[in-house]
C-alpha positions as a LaTeX table, in Angstrom:
\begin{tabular}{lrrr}
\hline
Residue & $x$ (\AA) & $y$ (\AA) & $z$ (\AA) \\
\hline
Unk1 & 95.99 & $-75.78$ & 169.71 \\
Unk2 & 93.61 & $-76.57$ & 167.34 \\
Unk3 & 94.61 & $-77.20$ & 163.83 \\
Unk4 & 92.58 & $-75.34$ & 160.84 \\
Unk5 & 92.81 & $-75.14$ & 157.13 \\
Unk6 & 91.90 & $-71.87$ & 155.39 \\
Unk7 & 91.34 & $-72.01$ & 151.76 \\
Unk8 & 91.06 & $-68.71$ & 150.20 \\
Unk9 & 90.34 & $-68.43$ & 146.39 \\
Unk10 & 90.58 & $-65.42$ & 144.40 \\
Unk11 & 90.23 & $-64.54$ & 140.95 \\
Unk12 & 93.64 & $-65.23$ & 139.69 \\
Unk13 & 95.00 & $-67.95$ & 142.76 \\
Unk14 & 93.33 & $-70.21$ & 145.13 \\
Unk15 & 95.15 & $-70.81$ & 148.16 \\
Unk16 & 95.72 & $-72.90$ & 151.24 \\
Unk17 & 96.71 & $-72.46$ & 154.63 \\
Unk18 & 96.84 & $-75.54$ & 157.20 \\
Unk19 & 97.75 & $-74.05$ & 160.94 \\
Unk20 & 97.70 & $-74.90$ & 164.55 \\
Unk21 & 95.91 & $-72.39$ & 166.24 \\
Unk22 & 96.47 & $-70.96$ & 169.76 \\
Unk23 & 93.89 & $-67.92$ & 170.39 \\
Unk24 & 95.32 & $-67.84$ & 173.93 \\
Unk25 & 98.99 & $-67.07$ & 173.00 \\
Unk26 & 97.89 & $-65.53$ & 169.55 \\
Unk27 & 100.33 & $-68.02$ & 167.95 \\
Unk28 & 99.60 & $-69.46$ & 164.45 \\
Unk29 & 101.63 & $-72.02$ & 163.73 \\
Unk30 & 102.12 & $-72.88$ & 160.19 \\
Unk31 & 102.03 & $-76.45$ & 158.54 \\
Unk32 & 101.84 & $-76.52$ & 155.41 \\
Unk33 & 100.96 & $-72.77$ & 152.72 \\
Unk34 & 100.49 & $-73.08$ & 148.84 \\
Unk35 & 99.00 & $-71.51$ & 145.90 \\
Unk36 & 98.08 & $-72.80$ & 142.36 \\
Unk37 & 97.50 & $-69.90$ & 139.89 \\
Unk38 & 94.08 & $-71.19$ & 138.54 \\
Unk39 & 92.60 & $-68.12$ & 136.87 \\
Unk40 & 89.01 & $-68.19$ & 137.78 \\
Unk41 & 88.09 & $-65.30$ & 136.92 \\
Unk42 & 89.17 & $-65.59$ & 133.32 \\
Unk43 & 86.94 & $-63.81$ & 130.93 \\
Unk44 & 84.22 & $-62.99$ & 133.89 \\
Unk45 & 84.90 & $-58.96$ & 133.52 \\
Unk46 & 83.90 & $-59.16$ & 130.00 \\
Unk47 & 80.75 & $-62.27$ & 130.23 \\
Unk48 & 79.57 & $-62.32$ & 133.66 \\
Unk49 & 80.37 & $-65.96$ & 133.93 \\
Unk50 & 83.02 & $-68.10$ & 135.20 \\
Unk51 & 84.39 & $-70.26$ & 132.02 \\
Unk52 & 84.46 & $-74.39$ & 131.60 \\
Unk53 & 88.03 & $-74.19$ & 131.75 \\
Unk54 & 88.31 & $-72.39$ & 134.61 \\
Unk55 & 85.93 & $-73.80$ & 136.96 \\
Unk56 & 87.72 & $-77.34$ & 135.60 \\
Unk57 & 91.33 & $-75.65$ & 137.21 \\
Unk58 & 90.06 & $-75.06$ & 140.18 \\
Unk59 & 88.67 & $-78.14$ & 141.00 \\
Unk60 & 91.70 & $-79.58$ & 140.17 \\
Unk61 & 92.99 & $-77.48$ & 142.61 \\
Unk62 & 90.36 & $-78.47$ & 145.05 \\
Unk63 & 91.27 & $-82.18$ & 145.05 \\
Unk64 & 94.88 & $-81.36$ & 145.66 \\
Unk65 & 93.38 & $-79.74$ & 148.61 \\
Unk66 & 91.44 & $-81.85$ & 149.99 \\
Unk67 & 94.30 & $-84.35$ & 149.99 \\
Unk68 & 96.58 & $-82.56$ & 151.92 \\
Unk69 & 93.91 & $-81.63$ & 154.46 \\
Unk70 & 92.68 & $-84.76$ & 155.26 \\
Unk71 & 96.94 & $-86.25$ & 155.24 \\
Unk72 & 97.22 & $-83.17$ & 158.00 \\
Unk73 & 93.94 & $-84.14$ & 160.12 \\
Unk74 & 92.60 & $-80.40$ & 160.24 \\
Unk75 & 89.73 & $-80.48$ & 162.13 \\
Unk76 & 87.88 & $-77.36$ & 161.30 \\
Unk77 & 88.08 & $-76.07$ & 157.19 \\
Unk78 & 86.50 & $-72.75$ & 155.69 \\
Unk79 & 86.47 & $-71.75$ & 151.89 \\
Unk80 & 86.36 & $-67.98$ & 151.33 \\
Unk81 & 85.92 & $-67.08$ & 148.27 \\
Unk82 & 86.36 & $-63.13$ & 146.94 \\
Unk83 & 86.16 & $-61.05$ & 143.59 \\
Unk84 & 85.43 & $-63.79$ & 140.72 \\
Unk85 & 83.22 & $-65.42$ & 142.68 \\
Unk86 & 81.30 & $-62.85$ & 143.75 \\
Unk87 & 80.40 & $-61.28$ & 140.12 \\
Unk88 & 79.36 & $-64.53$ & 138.31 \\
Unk89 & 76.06 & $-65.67$ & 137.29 \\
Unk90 & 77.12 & $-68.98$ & 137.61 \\
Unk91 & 78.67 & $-68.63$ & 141.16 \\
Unk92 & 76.00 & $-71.81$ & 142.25 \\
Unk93 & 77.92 & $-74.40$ & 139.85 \\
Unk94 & 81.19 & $-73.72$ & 141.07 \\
Unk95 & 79.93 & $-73.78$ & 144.70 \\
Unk96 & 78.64 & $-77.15$ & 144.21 \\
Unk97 & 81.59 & $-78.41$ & 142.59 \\
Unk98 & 83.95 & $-77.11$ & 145.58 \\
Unk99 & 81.41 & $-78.34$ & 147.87 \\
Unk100 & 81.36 & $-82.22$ & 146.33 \\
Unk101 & 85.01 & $-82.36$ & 146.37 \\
Unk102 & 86.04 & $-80.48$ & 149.82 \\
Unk103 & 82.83 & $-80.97$ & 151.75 \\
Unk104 & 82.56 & $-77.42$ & 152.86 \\
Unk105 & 80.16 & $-74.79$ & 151.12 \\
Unk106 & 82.28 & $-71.73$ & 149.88 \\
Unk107 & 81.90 & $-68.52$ & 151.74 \\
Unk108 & 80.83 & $-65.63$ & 148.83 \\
Unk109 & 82.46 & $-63.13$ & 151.23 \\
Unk110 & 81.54 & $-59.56$ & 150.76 \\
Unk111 & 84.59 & $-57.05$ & 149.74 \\
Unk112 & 84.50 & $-55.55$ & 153.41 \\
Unk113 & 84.86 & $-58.97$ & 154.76 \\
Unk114 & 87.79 & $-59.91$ & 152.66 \\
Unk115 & 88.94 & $-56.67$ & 153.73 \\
Unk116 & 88.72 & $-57.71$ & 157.63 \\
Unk117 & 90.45 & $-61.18$ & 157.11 \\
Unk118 & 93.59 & $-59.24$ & 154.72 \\
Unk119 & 93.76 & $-56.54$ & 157.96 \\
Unk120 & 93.90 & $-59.32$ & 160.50 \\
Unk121 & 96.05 & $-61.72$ & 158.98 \\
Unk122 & 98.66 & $-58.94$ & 157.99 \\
Unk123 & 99.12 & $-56.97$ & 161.10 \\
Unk124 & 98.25 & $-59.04$ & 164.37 \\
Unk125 & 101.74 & $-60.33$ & 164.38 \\
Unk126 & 103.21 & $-56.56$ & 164.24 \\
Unk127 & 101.80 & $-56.05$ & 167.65 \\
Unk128 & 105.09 & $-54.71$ & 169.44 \\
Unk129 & 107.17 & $-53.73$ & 166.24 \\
Unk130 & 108.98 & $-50.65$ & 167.88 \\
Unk131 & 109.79 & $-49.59$ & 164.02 \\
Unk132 & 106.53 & $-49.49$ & 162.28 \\
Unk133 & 104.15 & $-46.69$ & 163.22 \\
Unk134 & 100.48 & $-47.04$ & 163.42 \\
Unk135 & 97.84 & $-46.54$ & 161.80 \\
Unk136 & 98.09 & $-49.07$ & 158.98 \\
Unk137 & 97.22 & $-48.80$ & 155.81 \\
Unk138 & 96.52 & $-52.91$ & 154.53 \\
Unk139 & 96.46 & $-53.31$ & 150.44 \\
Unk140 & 95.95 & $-56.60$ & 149.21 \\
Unk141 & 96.49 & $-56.17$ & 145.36 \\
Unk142 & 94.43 & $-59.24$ & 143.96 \\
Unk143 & 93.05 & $-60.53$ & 140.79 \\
Unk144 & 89.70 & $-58.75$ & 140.17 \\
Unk145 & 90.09 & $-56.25$ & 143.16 \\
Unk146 & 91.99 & $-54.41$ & 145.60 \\
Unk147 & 90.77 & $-53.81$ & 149.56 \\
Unk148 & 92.37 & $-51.30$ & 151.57 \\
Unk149 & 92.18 & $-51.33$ & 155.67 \\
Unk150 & 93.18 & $-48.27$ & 157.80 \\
Unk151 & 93.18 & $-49.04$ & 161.41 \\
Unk152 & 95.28 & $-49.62$ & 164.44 \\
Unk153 & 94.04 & $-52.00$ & 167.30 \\
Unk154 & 90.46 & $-51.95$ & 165.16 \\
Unk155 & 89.72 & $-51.25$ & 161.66 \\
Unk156 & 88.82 & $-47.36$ & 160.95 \\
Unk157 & 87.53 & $-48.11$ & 157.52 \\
Unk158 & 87.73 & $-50.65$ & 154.99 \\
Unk159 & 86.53 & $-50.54$ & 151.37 \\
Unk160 & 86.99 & $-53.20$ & 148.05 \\
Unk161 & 87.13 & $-51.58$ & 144.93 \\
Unk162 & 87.19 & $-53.50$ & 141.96 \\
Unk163 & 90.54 & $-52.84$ & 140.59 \\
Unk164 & 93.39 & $-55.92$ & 140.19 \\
Unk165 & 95.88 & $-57.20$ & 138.16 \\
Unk166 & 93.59 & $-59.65$ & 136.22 \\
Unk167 & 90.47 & $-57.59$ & 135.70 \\
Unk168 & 92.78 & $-54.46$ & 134.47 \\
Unk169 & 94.89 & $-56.63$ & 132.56 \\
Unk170 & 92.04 & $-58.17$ & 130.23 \\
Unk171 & 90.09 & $-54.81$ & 130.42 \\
Unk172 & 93.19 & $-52.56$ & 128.95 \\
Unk173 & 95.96 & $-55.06$ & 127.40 \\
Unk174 & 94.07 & $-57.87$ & 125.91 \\
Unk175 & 93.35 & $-57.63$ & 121.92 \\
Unk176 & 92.48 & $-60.79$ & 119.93 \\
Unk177 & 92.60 & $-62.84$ & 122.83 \\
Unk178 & 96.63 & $-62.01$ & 123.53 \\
Unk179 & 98.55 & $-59.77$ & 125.94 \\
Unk180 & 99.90 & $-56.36$ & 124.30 \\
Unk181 & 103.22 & $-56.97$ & 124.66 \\
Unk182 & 104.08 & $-53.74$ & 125.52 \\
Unk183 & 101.39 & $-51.79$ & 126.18 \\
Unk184 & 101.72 & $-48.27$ & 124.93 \\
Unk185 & 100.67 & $-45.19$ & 126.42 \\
Unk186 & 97.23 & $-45.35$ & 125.83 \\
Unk187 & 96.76 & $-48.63$ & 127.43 \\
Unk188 & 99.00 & $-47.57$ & 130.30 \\
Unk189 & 97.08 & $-44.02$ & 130.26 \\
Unk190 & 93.74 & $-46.18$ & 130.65 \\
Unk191 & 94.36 & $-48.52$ & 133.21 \\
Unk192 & 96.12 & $-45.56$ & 135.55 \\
Unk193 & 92.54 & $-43.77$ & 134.76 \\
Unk194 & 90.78 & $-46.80$ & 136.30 \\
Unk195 & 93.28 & $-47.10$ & 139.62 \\
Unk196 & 92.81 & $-43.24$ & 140.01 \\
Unk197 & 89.41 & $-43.35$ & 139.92 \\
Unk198 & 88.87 & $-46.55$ & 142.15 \\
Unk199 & 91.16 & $-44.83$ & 144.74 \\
Unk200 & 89.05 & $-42.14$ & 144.38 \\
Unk201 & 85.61 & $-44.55$ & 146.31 \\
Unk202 & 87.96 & $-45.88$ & 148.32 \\
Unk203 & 89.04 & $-42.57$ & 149.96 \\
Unk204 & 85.44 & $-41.88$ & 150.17 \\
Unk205 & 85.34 & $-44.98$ & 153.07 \\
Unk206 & 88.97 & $-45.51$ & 154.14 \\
Unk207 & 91.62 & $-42.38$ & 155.34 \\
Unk208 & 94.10 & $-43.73$ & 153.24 \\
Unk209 & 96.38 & $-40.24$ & 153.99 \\
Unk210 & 96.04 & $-40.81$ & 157.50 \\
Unk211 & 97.86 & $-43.94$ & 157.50 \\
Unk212 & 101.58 & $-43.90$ & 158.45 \\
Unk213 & 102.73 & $-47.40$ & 157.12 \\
Unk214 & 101.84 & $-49.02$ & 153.88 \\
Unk215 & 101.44 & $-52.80$ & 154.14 \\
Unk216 & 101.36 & $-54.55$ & 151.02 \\
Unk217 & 99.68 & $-58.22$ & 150.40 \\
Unk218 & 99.28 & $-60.76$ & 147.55 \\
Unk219 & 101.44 & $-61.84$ & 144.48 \\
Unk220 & 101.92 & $-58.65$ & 142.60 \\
Unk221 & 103.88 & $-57.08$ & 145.82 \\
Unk222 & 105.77 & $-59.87$ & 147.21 \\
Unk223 & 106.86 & $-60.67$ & 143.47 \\
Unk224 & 107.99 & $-57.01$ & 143.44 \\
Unk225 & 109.95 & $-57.52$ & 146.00 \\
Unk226 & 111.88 & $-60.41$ & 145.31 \\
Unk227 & 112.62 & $-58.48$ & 141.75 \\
Unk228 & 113.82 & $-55.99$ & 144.34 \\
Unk229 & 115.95 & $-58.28$ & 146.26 \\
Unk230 & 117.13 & $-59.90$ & 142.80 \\
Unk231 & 116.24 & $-63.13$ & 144.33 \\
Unk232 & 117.61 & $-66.03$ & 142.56 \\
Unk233 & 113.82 & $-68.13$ & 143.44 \\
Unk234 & 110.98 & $-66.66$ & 144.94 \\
Unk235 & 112.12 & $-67.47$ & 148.86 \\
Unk236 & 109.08 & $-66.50$ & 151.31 \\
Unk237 & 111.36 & $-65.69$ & 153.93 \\
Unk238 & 113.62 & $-63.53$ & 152.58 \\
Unk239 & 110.42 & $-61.39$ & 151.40 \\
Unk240 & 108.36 & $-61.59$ & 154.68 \\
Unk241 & 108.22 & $-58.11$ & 156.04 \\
Unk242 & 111.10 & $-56.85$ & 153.51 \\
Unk243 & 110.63 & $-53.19$ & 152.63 \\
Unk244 & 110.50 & $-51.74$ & 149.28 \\
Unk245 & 111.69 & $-48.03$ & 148.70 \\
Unk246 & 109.11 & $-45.87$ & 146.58 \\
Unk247 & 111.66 & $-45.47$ & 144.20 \\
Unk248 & 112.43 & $-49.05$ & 143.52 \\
Unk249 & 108.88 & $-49.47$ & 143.44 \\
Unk250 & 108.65 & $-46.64$ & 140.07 \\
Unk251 & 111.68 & $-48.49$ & 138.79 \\
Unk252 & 110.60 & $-51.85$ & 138.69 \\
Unk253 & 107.08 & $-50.78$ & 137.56 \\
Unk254 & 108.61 & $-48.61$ & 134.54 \\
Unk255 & 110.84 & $-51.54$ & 133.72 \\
Unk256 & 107.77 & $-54.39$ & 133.66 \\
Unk257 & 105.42 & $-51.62$ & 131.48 \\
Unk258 & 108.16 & $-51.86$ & 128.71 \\
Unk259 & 108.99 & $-55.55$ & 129.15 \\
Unk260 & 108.39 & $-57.93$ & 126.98 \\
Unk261 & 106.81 & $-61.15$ & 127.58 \\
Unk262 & 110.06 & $-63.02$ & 127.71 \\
Unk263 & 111.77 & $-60.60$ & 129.79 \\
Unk264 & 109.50 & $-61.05$ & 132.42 \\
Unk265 & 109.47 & $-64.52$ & 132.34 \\
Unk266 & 112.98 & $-64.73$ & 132.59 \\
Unk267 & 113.31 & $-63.21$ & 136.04 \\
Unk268 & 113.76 & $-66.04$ & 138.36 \\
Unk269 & 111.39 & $-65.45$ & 140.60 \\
Unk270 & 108.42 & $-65.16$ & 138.69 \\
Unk271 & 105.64 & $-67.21$ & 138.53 \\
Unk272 & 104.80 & $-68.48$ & 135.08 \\
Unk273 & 101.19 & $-67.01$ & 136.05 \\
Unk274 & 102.15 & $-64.19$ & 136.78 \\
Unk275 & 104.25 & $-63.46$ & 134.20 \\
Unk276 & 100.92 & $-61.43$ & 131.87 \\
Unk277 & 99.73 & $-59.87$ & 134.99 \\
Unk278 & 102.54 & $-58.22$ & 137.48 \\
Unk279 & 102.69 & $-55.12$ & 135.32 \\
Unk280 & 99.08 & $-53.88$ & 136.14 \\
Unk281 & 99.44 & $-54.91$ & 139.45 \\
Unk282 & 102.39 & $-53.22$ & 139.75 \\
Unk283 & 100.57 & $-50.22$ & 138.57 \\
Unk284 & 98.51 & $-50.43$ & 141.56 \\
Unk285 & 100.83 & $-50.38$ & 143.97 \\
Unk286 & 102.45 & $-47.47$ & 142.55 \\
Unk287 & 99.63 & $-45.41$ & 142.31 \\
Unk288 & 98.66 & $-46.02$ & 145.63 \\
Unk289 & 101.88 & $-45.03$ & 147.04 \\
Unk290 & 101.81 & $-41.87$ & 145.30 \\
Unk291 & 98.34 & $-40.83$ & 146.46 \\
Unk292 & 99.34 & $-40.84$ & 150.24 \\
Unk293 & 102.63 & $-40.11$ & 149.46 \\
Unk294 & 104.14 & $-43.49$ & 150.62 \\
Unk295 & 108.13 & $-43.83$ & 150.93 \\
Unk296 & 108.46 & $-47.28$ & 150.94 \\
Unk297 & 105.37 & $-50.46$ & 151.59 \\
Unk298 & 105.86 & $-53.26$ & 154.12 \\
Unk299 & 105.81 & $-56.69$ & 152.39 \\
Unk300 & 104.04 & $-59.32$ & 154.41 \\
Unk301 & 103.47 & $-62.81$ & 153.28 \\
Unk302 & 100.87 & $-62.90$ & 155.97 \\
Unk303 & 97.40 & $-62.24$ & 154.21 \\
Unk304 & 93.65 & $-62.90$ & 154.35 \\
Unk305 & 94.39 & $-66.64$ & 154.54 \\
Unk306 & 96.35 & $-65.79$ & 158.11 \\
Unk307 & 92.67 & $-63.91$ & 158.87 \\
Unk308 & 90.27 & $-66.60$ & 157.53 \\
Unk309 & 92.49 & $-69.16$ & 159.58 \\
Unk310 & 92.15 & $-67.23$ & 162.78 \\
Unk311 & 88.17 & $-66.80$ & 162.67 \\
Unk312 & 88.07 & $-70.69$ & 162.23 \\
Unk313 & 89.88 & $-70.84$ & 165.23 \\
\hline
\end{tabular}
């Protein structure tokens, strides 16, 4: 065993993973998983730079890290960081900052990268699942961007497009620096335009249609499906490798586009950062399920961070 920490940190989340390792018996054995919403990429669709504020979060973040790390002894650590990151002019002051506090430089990982790691993290433990029929079609629905993976045994074809539930949220539903709460046709018209015509590059690279099970990553799905489950708290286990119905996926989506604020934040299993957000990347999800005509998504809590932890081992 070896024992590895994975850091993964998005536009909307950063994230940590701290595993023992067996690439003998393919068994990742987890120690300790978390996520602080930190919202890096705040503002960086609309200035090309990652705001004061933000970078300040995720340090904060970063010490937390670094603490638990070093408690847990993990001898090997890698920082991958994805969409925010990778579209900033000021990329080189938050990778000093993460490097002074964790003493690792972060990895600006490409979109087909991030797209390897998601694949790899969210289907090696399906190997031998009698039920779920390969290929595999792998969305991670993040903050700035959504990758989708086709492939069985080995990828097929992988391809980021820059289309999440942060960068569509502050692009469509943001006026005068607040949420439209609501949104009305025309924003909801508008942001479906942009996931249309991002699925539209990504079918240029990936066969999404030839796919024959949806598998569905990050915080805007597994919070979907704890609304589905009417989950009293957001319990991992109960939404690890739960399934979601296409039509429960419409109704929840309809039902979060005509929410308000409050109503959203009073479902228990929401995160408070979430709360702005889960409607566009909702949206997503939906869309994607109706271009390949999707019945229902598998849900898997296992994600890029599951990836990034096996290349470190």
């Amino acid at each position: 065993m070896t024992r590895v920490a994975a850091v993964d940190c998005g536009t909307n989340s950063i994230r940590l993973l701290v595993a023992d390792a067996d690439p003998a018996t393919g068994e990742l054995v987890e120690l300790d998983r978390r996520m602080i919403i930190v919202r890096l990429g705040q503002g960086v669709d609309r200035t090309g730079r990652l705001a004061p504020e933000a970078l300040e979060r995720t340090f904060a973040a970063c010490r937390e890290y670094a603490a638990v790390i070093k408690e847990l002894g993990a001898e090997r650590v890698r920082f991958v960081a994805t969409s925010a990151s990778r579209d900033a002019e000021n990329r080189d002051e938050f990778v000093r900052g993460v490097f002074d506090i964790l003493g690792v430089e972060p990895e600006v990982i490409s979109g087909d990268a991030e797209a390897e790691f998601s694949f790899t993290g969210a289907t090696r433990e399906l190997t031998g699942r009698t039920d779920l029929t390969r290929p595999y079609l792998v969305v991670d629905i993040g903050g700035g961007s959504t990758e989708f993976v086709v492939g069985d045994d080995h990828v097929r074809g992988a391809r980021s497009v820059d289309i999440g539930c942060v960068r569509l949220t502050e692009r469509h539903l943001v006026r005068d620096g607040a949420v439209v709460d609501p949104p009305g046709p025309e924003q909801i018209a508008a942001i479906r335009a942009d996931i249309e015509a991002a699925l539209d590059l990504a079918e240029r690279d990936v066969p999404l249609r030839e796919a024959h099970t949806l598998v569905g990553l990050a915080g805007s799905v597994t919070t979907l499906s704890a609304i589905a489950q009417d989950l009293p708290a957001y319990d991992s286990v109960a939404i690890h490798h739960s399934r979601i119905p296409y039509d429960r996926v419409r109704e929840i989506t309809e039902w979060l586009l005509r929410s308000t604020h409050a109503e959203r934040e009073a479902v228990p299993s929401m995160h408070p950062g979430r709360v702005d957000v889960i409607a566009a990347g909702a949206l997503v999800l939906l869309s994607i399920m109706e271009r390949i005509g999707a019945t229902e998504v598998v849900v898997s809590e296992h994600d890029i961070l599951d990836g990034i932890a096996w290349s470190v081992a």
